[in-house]
C-alpha positions as CSV (number, residue, x, y, z in Angstrom):
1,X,65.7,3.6,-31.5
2,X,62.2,2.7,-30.7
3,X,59.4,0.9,-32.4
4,X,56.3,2.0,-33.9
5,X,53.3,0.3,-36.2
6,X,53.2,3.0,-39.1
7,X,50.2,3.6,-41.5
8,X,51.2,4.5,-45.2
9,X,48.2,5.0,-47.4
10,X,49.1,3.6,-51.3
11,X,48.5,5.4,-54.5
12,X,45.4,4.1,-54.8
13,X,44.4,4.6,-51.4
14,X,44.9,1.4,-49.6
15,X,46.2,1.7,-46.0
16,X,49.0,-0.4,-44.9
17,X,50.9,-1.8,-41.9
18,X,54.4,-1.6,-41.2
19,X,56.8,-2.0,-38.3
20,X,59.2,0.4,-38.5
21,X,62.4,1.6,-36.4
22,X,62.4,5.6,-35.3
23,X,65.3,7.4,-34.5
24,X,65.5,9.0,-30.6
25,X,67.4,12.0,-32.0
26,X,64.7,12.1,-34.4
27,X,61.8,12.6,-31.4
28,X,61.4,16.5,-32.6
29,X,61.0,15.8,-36.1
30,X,58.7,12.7,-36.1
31,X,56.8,13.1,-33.7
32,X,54.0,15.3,-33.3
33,X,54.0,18.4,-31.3
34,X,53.5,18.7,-27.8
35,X,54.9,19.3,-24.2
36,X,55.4,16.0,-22.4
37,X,57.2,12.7,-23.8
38,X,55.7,9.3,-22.3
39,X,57.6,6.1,-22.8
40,X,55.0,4.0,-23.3
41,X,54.7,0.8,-21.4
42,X,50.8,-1.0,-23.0
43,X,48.1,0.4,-25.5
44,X,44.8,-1.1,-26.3
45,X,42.4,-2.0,-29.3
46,X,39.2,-0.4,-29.6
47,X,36.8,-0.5,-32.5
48,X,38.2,2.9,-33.7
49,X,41.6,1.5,-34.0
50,X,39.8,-1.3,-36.2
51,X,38.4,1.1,-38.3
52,X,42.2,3.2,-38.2
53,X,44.2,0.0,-39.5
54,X,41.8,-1.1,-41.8
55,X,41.3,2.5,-43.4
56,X,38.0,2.8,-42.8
57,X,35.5,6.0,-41.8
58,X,38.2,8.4,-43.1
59,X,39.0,8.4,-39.3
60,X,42.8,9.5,-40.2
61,X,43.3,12.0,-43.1
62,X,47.5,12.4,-43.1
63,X,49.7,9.5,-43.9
64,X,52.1,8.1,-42.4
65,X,50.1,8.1,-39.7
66,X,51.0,5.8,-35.9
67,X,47.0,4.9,-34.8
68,X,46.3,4.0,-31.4
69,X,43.6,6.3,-29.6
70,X,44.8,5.1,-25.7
71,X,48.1,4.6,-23.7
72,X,49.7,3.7,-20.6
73,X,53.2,4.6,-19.8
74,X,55.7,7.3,-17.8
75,X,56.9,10.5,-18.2
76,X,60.0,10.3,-19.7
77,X,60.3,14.4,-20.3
78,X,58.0,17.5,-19.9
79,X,57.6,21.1,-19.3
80,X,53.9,21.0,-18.5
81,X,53.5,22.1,-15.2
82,X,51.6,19.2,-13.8
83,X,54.0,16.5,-15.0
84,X,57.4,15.4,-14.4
85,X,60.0,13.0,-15.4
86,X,58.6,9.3,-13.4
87,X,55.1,10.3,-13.3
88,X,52.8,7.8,-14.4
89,X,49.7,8.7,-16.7
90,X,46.9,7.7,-18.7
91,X,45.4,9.0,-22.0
92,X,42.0,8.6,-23.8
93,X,41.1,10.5,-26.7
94,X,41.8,14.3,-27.7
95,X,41.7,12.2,-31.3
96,X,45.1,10.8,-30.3
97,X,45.6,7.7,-32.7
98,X,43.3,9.6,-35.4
99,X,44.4,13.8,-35.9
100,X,47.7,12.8,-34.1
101,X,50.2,9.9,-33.9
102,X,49.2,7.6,-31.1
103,X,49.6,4.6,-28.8
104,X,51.3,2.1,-31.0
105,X,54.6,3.3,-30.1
106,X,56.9,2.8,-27.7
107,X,57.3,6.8,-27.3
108,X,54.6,9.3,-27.5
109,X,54.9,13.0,-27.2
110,X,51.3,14.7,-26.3
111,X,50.1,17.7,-24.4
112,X,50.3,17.6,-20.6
113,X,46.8,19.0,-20.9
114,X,45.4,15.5,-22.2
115,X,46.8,13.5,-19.8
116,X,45.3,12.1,-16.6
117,X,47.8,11.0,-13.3
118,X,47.5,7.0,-13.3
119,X,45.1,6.7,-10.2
120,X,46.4,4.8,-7.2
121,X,46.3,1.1,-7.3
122,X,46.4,0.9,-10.6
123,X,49.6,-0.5,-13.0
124,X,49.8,1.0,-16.6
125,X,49.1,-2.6,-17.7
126,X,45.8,-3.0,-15.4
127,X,44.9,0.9,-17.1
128,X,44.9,-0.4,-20.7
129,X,42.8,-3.7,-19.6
130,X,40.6,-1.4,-19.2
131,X,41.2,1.3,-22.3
132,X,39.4,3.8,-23.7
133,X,36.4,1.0,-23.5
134,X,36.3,0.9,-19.9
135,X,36.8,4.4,-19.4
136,X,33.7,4.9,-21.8
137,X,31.8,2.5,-19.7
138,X,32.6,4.5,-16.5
139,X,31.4,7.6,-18.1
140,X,28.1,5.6,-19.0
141,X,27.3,4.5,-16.0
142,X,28.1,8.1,-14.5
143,X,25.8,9.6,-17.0
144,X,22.8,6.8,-15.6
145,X,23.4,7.1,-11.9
146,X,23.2,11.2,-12.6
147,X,19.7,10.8,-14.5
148,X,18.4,8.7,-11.1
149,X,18.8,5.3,-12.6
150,X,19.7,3.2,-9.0
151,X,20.3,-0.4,-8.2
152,X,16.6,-0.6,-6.5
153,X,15.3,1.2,-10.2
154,X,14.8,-1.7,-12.2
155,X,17.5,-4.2,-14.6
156,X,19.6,-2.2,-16.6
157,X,20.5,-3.8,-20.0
158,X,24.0,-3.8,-21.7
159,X,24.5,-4.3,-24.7
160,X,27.3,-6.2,-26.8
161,X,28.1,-7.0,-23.6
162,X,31.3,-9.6,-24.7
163,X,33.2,-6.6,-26.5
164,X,35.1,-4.2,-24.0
165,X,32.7,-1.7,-23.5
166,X,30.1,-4.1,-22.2
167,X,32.6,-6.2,-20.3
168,X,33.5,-3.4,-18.2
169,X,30.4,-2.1,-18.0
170,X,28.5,-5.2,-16.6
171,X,31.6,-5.6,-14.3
172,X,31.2,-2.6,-12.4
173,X,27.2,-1.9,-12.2
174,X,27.6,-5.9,-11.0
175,X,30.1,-4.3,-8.2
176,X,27.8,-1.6,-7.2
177,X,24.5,-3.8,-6.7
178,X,22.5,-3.4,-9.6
179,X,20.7,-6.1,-11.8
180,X,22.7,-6.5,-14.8
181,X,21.0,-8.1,-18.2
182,X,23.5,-8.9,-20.6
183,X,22.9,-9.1,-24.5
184,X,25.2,-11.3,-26.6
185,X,24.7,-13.2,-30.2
186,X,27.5,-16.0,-28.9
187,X,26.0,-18.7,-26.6
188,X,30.1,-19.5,-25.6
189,X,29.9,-15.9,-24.2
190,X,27.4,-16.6,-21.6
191,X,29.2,-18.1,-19.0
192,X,31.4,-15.4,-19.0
193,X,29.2,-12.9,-18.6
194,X,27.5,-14.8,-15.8
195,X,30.8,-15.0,-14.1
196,X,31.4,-10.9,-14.8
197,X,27.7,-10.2,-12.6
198,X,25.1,-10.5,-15.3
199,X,22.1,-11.9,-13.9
200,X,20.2,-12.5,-17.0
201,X,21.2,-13.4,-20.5
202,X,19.2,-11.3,-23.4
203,X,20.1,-13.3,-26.7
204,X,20.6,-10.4,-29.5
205,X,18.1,-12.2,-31.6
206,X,15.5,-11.0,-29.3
207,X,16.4,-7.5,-29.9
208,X,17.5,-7.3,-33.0
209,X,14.5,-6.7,-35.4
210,X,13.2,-3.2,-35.2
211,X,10.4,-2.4,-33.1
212,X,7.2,-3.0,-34.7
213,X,5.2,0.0,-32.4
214,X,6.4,2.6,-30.5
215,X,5.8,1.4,-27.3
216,X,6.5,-2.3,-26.1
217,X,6.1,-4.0,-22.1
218,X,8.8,-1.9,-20.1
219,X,11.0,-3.9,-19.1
220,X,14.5,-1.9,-18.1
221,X,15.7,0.8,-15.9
222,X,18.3,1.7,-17.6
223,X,20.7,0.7,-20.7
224,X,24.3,0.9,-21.9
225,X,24.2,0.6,-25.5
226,X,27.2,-0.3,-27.6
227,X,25.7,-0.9,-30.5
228,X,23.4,1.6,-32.1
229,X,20.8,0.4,-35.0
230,X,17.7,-1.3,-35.1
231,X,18.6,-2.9,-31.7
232,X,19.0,1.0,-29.9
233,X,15.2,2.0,-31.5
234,X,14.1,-1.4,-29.9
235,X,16.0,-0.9,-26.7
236,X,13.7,2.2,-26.6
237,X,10.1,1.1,-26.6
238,X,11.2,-1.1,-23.8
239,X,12.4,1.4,-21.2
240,X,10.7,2.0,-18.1
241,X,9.1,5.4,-17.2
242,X,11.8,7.9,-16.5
243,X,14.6,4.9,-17.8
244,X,17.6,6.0,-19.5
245,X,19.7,5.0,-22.6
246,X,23.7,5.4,-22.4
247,X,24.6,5.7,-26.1
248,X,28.1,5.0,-26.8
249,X,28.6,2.4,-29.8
250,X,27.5,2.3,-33.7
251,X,28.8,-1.7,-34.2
252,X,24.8,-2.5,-35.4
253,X,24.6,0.9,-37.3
254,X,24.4,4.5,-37.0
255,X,20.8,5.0,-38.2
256,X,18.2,5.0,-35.4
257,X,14.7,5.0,-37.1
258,X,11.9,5.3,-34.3
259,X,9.6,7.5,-33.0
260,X,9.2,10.5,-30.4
261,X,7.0,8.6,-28.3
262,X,9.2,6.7,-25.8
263,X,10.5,10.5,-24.7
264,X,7.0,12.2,-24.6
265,X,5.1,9.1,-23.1
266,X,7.5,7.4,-20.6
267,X,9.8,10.4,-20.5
268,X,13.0,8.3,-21.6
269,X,16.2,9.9,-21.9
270,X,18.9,8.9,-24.6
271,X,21.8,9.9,-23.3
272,X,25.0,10.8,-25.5
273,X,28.5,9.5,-24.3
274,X,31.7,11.4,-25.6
275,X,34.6,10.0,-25.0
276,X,37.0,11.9,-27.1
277,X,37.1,15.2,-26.1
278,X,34.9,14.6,-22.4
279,X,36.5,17.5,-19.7
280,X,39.5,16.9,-18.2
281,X,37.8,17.1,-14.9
282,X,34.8,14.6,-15.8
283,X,37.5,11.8,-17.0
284,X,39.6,12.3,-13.4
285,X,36.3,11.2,-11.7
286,X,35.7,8.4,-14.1
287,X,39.4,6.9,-13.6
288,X,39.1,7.7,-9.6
289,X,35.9,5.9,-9.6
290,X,37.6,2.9,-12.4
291,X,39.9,2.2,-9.7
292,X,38.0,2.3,-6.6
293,X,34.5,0.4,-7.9
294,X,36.3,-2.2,-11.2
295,X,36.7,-5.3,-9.7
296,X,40.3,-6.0,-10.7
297,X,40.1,-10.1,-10.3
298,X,37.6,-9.4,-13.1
299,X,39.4,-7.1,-15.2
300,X,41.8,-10.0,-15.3
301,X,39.3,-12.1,-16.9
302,X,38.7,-10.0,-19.6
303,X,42.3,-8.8,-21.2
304,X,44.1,-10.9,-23.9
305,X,47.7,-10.6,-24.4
306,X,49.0,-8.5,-27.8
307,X,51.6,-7.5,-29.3
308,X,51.9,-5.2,-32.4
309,X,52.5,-7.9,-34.8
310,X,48.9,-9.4,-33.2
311,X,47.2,-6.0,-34.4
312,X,46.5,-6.0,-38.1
313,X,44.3,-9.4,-37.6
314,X,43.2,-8.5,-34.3
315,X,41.8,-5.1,-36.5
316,X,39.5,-7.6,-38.9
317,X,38.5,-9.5,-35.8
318,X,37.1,-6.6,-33.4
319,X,35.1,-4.9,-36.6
320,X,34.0,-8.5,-36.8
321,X,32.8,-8.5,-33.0
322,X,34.9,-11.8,-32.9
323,X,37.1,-10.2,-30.0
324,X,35.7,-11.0,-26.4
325,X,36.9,-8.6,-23.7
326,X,39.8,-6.2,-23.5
327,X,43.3,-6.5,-25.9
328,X,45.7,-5.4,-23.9
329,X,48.8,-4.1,-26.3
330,X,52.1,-4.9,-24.8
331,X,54.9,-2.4,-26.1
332,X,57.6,-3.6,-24.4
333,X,57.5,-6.8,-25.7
């Protein structure tokens, strides 16, 4: 038998939580299809698995449904040629946890294709204190480094910089010597994200109006944005020449209402960051480089301890922005 948090929508289209026992002779039937079968050692919480357990977005369209978009664990079984019974893997995406059953479980089966060999020096635990949100943030920071933002460019700004993308983020452009500004609505945060590398402290009332021209003072060299809405179309007037935006959260909103001119004046580039389905290639680098360039005695700062019993409030609390750091899911437990 093994365990699993199962989704049932109700009649009238409320989406429940419930712990439920799965038969191991049952693997082929209940679980989806695929060519490798991970016993699954820690999952994560992201803001999409908020949205999945509370129902929201019309993120998961077949019930029952197992959520979780991330997991940690080992091979158990496989006849995909790059995996084998001990191996030890990662996955992110592939709209695991939304399309198909995910990381809330202590078994997944997947395909080999979507998986990515745990990197040296890393345990499966240390893999989902970082999550899906810290592999986001590597792919961010990637994305700046590539369009010329450097340590010597200017501040670069993060944004919801407590939640796990930001944490991460500030962690590891801290580690590799830039100057990090860090934007957070909880004055309890700050001395964390002082502790985590930020240099400056941006308080998210100063960005949080929209912008009232299209240009303001430049002021950054480069920004991870998390959270999308009026602060994102302020975060714009106030790039540098040649700056760029890392787009990867919609917690403020999904609208952006602004204006051309930051891209045809200062040459600004807003930068799209996909997670879900990014090439199998790009997301080997970004682990390598998680590995190698995340402080670890940080990452330890950041994870809180779960269970799946913790999950259905823990949901409510990260769509709230009430969750600092990285959830780390324990399976086993």
């Amino acid at each position: 038998m093994f365990q699993a948090l199962m989704l049932h929508e109700s009649e009238d289209g409320k989406v429940e939580s419930r712990f439920e026992e799965l038969e191991t002779e049952r693997l082929a039937e209940r679980l989806p299809e695929g060519d490798v079968l991970v016993e699954v050692d820690y999952s994560t919480l992201n803001y999409k698995d908020g949205l999945v357990l509370k129902g929201l977005g019309r993120l998961v369209r077949s019930y029952p449904h197992i959520p979780g978009v991330d997991f940690a664990g080992t091979v158990a079984d496989s006849s995909h040629a790059d995996f084998k019974a001990g191996d030890r893997v990662v996955l992110n995406g592939w709209r695991v946890g939304e399309l198909y059953w995910g990381g809330y479980a202590q078994k997944a089966r997947v395909k080999g294709d979507w998986l990515v060999p745990l990197p040296a020096g890393l345990t499966t635990r240390q893999a989902m204190a970082i999550g899906t949100a810290g592999y986001t943030s590597m792919l961010s920071v990637m994305a700046l480094q590539a369009h010329g933002v450097r340590p010597e460019s200017g501040p670069v700004l993060v944004t919801g910089a407590a939640g796990g993308v930001g944490s991460v983020a500030v962690a590891i452009l801290a580690k590799l010597g830039y100057q990090v500004a860090a934007v957070t609505g909880r004055p309890e945060a700050e001395a964390y994200l002082t502790d985590l590398g930020a240099g400056e402290i941006v308080t998210r009332a100063e960005l949080a109006d929209p912008p009232s021209r299209p240009l303001d003072k430049e002021r950054w060299a480069g920004c991870i944005d998390a959270v999308g809405g009026p602060m994102l179309a302020r975060v714009l007037t106030q790039m540098q020449y040649r700056g760029s935006v890392a787009a990867v959260g919609l917690a403020g909103g999904n609208e952006l209402n602004t204006t051309v001119i930051p891209f045809l004046l200062r040459g600004v580039n807003l930068l799209g960051i996909d997670s879900v389905m990014c090439p199998k290639a790009q997301r080997t680098t970004a682990w390598q480089r998680l590995a190698e360039e995340l402080p670890l005695d940080k990452l330890a700062e950041m994870e809180v301890d779960a269970t799946l019993a913790d999950l259905p409030r823990l949901a409510g609390d990260i769509l709230q922005g009430k969750v600092r750091g990285r959830v780390v899911v324990d399976l086993k437990a």
